[in-house]
N, C-alpha and C positions, 0 to 999 in steps of 0.2 A: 511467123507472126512478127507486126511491128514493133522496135523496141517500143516501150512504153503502154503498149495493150497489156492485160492482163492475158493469160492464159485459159483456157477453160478449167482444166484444175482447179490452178488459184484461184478464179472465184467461184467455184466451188468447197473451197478451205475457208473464203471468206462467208459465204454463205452460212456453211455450216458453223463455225466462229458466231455468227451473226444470231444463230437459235440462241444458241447459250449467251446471249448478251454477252460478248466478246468483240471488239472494236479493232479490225487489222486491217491495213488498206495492200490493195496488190505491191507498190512500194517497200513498204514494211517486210512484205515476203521476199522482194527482190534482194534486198539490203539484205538480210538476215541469211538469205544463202547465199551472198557474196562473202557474207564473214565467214562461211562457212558453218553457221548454227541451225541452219533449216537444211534438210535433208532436201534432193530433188526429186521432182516425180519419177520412176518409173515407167519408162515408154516402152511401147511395142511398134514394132517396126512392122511398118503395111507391106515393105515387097515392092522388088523391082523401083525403085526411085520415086516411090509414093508417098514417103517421109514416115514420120512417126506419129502416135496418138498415145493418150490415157487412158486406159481405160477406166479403172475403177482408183479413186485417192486415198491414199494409203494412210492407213488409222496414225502412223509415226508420222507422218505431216502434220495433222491436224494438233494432236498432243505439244507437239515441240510448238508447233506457232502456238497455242496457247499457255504451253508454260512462260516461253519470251513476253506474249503479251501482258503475262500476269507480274512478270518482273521486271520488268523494262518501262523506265517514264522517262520521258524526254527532258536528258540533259544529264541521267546519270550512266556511267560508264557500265558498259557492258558486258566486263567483268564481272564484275558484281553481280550483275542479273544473273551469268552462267552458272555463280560458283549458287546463288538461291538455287537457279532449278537445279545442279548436282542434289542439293543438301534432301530439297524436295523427292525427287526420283528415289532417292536412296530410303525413303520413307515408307512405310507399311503400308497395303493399301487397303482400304474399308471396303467391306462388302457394298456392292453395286458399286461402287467408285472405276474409274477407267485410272488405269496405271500408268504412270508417267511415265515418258521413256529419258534414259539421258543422253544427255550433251554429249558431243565428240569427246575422245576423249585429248587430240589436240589444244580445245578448247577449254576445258578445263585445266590441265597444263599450264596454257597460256596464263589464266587468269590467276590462278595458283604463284606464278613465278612474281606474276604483275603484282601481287598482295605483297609475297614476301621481302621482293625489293623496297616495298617502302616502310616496312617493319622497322621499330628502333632496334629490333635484336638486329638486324643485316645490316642497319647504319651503325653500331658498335661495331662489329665484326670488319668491317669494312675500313671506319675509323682507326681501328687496333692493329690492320696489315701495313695500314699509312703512315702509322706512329711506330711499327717495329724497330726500324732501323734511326731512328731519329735522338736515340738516347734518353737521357731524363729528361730534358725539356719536350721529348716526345710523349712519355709517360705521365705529364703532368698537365698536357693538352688531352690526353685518352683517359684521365681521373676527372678530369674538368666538364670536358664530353659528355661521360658519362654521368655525370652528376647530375648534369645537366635534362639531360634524355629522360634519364631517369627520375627524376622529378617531377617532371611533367603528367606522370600517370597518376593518377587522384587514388586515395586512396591507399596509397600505397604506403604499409609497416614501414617503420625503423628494423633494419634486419638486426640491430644491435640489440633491440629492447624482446622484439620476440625472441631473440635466441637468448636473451637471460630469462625469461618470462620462461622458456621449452626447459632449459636447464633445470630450473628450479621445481618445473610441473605446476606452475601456475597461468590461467588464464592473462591474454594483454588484454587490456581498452583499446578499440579502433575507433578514433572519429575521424567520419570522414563523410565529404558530402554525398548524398545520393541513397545516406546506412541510414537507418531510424539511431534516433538518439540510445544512444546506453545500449546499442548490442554490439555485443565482446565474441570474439571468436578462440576455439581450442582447436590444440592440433590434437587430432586420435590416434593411438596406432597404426589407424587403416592409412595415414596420410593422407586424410581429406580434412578440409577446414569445413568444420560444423560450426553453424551459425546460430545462436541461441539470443532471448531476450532478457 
């Protein structure tokens, strides 16, 4: 087949896409098994140098290009989309519902590693191997750093005042943007922060 023709499969995957109001162009399929996130058809070989055919398209084509289609918008990284349909696949599935299949598991790998390198915990850790050997002016650019990084996350306790607030076995006050005014958070023995009004 010429590049750029759709295959009979594929539009047959977009076809069916298409009942359940789901929007994928042959393109979309192409790209998506080049990343390696769409599984490929299945072919059967005719004999003697008569090539191959599909027969029937395989329910794990269909699912996967609709999970991609259901998390994937143009312009956001496809990371991301992978590690949604992971979270999704791993999910319970309701009666009558069609079960999701997952991702490679290359591919979630991938996107897994892609996340964590841009974590502030792996930009500290990273910072802290840079500063090792550098002495105290090293040590006071990886307090500074971290200060830094670390400020940044909203919300986020004085570890100084909750850990006299835990000492003492008294409730802290959090304000912080995003909380409703006046809820205060305890630590339980189970070590979960219970959120109360």
């Amino acid at each position: 087949m010429a590049r750029g023709a759709p295959s009979p499969a594929d539009l047959r995957v977009i076809r069916e896409l298409a009942a359940r109001e789901v929007v994928v162009t042959a393109s979309q399929l192409e790209s998506w098994r080049r990343a390696g996130l769409l599984p490929r058809h299945q072919r059967r070989g005719l004999g003697r140098g008569q090539g191959s055919v599909v027969d029937a398209v395989d329910p794990v084509v269909v699912e996967s290009a609709a999970a991609l289609a259901r998390h994937l918008r143009q312009g956001r990284d496809r990371r991301l989309a992978v590690l949604e349909w992971f979270a999704e696949a791993g999910m319970g599935v309701r009666p009558g519902a069609v079960e999701v299949p997952e991702p490679s598991i290359g591919a979630v790998r991938q996107a897994l590693v892609w996340v964590l390198e841009r974590s502030v915990s792996h930009r500290l850790v990273e910072f802290a191997r840079s500063a090792a050997g550098r002495g105290e002016e090293g040590q006071d650019a990886l307090y500074a750093t971290a200060g830094r990084l670390v400020a940044l996350r909203r919300g986020a306790a004085s570890p100084a005042l909750v850990r006299a607030a835990l000492e003492a076995g008294e409730t802290c006050r959090w304000r912080s943007k995003g909380r409703t005014p006046g809820a205060w958070c305890t630590w339980s023995r189970r070590s979960v922060w219970e959120w109360k009004k």
